[in-house]
C-alpha positions in Angstrom: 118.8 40.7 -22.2 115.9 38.3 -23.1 116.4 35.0 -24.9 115.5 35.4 -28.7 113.3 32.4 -27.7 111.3 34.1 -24.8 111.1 37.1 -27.4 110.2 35.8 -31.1 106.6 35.4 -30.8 106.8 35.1 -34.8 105.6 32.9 -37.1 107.9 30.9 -39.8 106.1 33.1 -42.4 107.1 35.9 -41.3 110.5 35.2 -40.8 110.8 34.3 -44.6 108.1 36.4 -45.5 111.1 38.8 -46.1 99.4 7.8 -37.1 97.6 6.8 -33.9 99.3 4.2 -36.1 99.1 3.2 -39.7 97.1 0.1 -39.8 99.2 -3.3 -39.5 100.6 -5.2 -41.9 98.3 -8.3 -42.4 101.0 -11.5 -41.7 100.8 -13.4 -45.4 102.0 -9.9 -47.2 105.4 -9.3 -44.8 108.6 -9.7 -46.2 110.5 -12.4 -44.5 113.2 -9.5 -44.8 111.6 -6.6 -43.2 113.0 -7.8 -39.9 116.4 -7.0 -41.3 115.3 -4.1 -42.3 114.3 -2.6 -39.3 117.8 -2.9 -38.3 118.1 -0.2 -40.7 117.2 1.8 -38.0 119.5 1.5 -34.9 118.8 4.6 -33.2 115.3 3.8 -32.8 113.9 2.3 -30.0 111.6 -0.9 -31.0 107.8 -0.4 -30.4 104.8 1.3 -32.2 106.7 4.1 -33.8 109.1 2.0 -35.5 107.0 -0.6 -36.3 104.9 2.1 -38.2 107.8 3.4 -40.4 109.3 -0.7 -41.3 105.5 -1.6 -41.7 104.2 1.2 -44.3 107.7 0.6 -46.0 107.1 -3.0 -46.5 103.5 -2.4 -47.4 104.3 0.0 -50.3 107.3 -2.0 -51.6 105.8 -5.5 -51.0 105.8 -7.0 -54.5 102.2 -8.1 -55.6 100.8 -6.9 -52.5 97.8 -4.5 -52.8 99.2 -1.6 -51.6 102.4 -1.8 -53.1 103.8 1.7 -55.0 105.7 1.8 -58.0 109.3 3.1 -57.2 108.7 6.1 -59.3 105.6 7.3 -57.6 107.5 6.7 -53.9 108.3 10.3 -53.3 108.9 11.2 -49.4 109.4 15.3 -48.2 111.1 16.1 -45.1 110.8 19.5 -43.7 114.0 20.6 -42.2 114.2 22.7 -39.6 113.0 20.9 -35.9 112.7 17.6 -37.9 116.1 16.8 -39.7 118.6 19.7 -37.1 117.8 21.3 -34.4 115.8 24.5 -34.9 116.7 26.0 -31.1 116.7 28.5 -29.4 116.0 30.2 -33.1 116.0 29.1 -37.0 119.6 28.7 -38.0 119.0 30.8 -41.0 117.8 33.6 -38.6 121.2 33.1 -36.7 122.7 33.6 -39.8 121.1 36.5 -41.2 121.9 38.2 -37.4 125.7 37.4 -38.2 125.4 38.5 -41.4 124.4 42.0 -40.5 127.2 42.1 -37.9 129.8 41.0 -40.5 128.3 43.9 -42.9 128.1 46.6 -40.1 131.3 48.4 -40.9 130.0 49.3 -44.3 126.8 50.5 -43.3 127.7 53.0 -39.8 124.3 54.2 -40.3 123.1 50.9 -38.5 124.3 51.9 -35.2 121.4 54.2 -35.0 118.7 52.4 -37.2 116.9 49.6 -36.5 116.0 47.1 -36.5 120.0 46.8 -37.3 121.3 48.8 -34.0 118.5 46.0 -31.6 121.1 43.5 -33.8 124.1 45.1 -32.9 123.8 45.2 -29.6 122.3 42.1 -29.0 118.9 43.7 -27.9 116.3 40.6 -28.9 113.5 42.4 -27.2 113.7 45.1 -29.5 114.7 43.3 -32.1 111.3 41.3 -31.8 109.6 44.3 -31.6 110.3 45.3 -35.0 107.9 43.2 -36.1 107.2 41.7 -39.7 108.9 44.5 -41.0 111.8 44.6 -39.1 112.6 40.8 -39.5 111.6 41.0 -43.6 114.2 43.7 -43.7 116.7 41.7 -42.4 116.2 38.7 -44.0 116.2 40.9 -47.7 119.1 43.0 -46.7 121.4 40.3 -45.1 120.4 37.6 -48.5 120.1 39.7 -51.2 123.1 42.6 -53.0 125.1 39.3 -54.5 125.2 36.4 -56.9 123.8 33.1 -56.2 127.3 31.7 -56.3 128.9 34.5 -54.2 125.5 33.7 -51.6 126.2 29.7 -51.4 129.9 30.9 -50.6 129.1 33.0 -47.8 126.8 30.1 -46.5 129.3 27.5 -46.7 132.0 29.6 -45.1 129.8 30.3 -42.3 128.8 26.8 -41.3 131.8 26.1 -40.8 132.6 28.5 -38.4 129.5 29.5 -36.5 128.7 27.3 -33.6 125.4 26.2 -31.7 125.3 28.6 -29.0 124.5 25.5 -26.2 126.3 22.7 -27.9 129.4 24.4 -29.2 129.2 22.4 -32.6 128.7 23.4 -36.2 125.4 23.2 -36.9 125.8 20.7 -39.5 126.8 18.3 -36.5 123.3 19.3 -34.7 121.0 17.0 -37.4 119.2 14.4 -35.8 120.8 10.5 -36.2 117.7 8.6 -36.5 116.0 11.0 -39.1 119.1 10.5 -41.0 118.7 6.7 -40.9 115.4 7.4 -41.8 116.1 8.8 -45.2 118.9 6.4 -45.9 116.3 3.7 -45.0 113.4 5.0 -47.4 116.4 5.4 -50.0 117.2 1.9 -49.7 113.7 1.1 -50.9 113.5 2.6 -53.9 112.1 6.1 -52.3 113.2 9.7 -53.8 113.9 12.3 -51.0 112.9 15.7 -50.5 113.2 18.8 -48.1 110.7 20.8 -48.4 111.1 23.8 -46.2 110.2 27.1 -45.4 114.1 27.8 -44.9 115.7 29.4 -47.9 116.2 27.0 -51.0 119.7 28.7 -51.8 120.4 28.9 -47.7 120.2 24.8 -47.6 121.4 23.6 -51.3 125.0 24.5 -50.5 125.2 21.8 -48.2 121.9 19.5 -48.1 123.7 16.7 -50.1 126.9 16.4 -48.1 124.5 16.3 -44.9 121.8 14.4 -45.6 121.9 13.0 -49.2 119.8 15.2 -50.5 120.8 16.6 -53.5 120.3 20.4 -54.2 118.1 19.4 -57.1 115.7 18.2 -54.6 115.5 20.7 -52.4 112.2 22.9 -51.9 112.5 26.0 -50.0 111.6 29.5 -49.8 113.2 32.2 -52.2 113.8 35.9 -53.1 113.1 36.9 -56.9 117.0 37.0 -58.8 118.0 38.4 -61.7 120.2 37.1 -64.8 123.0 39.3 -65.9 125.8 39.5 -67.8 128.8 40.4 -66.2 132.7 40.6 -68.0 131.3 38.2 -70.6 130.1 36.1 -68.0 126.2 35.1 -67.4 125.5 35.2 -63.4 121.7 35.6 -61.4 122.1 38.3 -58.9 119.9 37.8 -56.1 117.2 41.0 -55.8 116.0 42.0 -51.9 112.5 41.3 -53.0 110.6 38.0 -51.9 109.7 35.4 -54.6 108.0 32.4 -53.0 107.0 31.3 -49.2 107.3 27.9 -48.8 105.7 27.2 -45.3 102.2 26.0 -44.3 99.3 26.2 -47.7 102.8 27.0 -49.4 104.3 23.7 -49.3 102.1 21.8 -51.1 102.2 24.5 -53.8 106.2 24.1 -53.5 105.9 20.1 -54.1 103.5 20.7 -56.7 105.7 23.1 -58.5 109.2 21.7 -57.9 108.3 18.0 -57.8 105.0 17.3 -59.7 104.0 14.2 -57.9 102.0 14.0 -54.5 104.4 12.0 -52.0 103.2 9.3 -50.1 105.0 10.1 -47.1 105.4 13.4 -44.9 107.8 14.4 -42.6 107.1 17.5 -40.3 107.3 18.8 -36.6 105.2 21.9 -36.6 102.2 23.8 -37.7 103.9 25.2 -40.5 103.7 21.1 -41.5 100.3 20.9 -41.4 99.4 21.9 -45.1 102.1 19.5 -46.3 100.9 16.5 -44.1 97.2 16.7 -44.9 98.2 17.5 -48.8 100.1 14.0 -48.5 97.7 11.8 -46.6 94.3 12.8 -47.1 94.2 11.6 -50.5 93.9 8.0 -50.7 96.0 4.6 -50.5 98.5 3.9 -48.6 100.3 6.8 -46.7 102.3 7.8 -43.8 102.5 11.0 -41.7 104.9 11.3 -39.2 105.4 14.7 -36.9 108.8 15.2 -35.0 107.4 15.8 -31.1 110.3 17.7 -29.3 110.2 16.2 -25.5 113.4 15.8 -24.2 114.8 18.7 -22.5 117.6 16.5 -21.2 119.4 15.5 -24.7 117.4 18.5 -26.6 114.9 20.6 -26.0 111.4 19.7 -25.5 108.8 22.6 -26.7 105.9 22.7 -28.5 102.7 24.8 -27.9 104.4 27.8 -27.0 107.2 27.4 -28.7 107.9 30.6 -31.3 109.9 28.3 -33.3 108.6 25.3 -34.3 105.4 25.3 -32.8 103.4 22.7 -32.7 99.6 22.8 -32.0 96.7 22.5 -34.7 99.2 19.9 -36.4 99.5 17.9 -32.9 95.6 17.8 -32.5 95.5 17.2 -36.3 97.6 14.2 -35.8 95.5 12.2 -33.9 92.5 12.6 -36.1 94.5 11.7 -39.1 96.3 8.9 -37.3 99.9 10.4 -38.2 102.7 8.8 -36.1 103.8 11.0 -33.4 108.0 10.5 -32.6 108.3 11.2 -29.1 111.7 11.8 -29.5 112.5 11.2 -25.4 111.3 7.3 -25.7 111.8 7.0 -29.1 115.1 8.1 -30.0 117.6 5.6 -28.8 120.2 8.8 -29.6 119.5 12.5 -31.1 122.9 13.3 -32.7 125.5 11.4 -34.0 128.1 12.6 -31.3 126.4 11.2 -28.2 
């Protein structure tokens, strides 16, 4: 049987369709406390990468300075998957909607014999990718949709806790990356407002963004199906329709930030193309700014991909981040530790 990696030559939207460093900080405008601030950060290793991140932070926050940023206007989006937990060897909402239609099986026996269900069923990947943009939309619409939005974040919740990484036998709430985690309790700590924007489902990552990562459910910017309000025993409910309502990957991110959040941040978190939009939406408009991508090298501790890669790749966004002068993590020589467990 092939490795869903080896066969998902898919994009992020069609899954869910269903710098060079920042400039340094000139001497007279540094904080006497940004040193301790750095130490914020324990899980990075000290050099240009790190120095990037405490330097734009103490350039925005700096008092007087010219480049500093009103606390209301300091908005910062993260994408999720590949840049706050691990996105091998497939999406964890992918590996979700696959148990999903294994849980659901016994109630449709039609399955056995119609795919893209039976490739599912019998762990067949290389069919399974075969099916297309039609195959995986049906999936994701069949496997989401048929419930409330409160009988959906149930099912969610209930699964996390049980399903397990497949090579590190640990919920995948447990596979989030330390340091990015420092890094939002970091920008938190100086007066910055977090936000995920990804092209994972909204209502797939509200259930548990806050106890993971702080981030409440309010600001959390994600792809959606359409839902439907109802009244049901005297009580209102949305039921959630097997039709798609929004894409929030690639040109649809900046859309999502405009929509959900109505401010342009000043800082961008990403770690693959589907970041691009999102990065340049941030950065290429004036002032002060930071762009950082996620660069997945160490095979050792993680995984290292990203040209090939069918999830998470990373190639006009790599190329893109040298001529934007984005910081590029090198996670391998960056990353003192990936997860909290090491």
């Amino acid at each position: 049987m092939s490795t869903p990696q080896a066969c998902f030559g898919v994009s992020r939207r069609i899954l869910l369709s269903s710098l060079a460093l920042l400039p340094a900080l000139i001497g007279p405008l540094r904080p006497i406390s940004v040193l301790a601030q750095a130490e914020a950060l324990p899980s990075w290793n000290d050099g240009p990468t790190k120095t990037s991140i405490v330097n734009f932070v103490a350039r925005v926050t700096t008092q007087g300075g010219p480049d500093f940023v009103p606390a209301d206007q300091r908005i910062a989006t993260f994408d999720n998957d590949g840049t706050l937990w691990c996105e091998q060897p497939m999406y964890v909402q992918l590996a979700f909607a696959l148990d999903r239609v294994k849980a659901m099986a016994p109630l449709h026996p039609e399955w056995k014999d119609k795919q893209p269900f039976k490739a599912v069923l019998d762990d067949d990947m290389k069919t399974l990718a075969e099916s297309g943009e039609r195959g995986l939309v049906e999936l994701i619409l069949v496997t989401h949709a048929g419930m409330t939005t409160d009988e959906f974040a149930k099912i969610v919740s209930d699964w996390l806790a049980t399903a397990r990484h497949p090579r590190f036998k640990r919920p995948y709430t447990e596979l989030v990356y330390q340091p990015m985690l420092e890094l939002l309790a970091y920008l938190r700590a100086n007066g910055f407002k977090t936000f995920i924007v990804s092209g994972g489902g909204i209502e797939f990552m509200r259930p548990w963004s806050e106890r993971v990562y702080g981030v409440p459910p309010e600001q959390v910017v994600g792809s959606s199906i359409k839902t439907r309000f109802e009244m049901r025993d005297s009580a209102p409910v949305l039921f959630r329709l097997p039709d798609v309502n929004f894409i929030d990957d690639k040109a649809g991110k900046p859309i999502g930030i405009n929509e959900h959040i109505g401010r342009r941040p000043i800082a961008a978190f990403g770690n693959s193309d589907g970041d691009l939009e999102m990065l340049q939406w941030t950065t290429l408009s004036g002032g002060v700014r930071l762009g950082l991508i996620v660069h997945h090298t160490d095979a050792e501790r993680e995984y290292a991909y990203d040209r090939k890669s069918p999830f998470g790749h990373l190639d006009k966004a790599l190329d893109a981040a040298t001529l934007n002068k984005w910081t590029v993590v090198d996670m391998k020589n960056d990353w003192r530790r990936i997860f909290a467990f090491e």
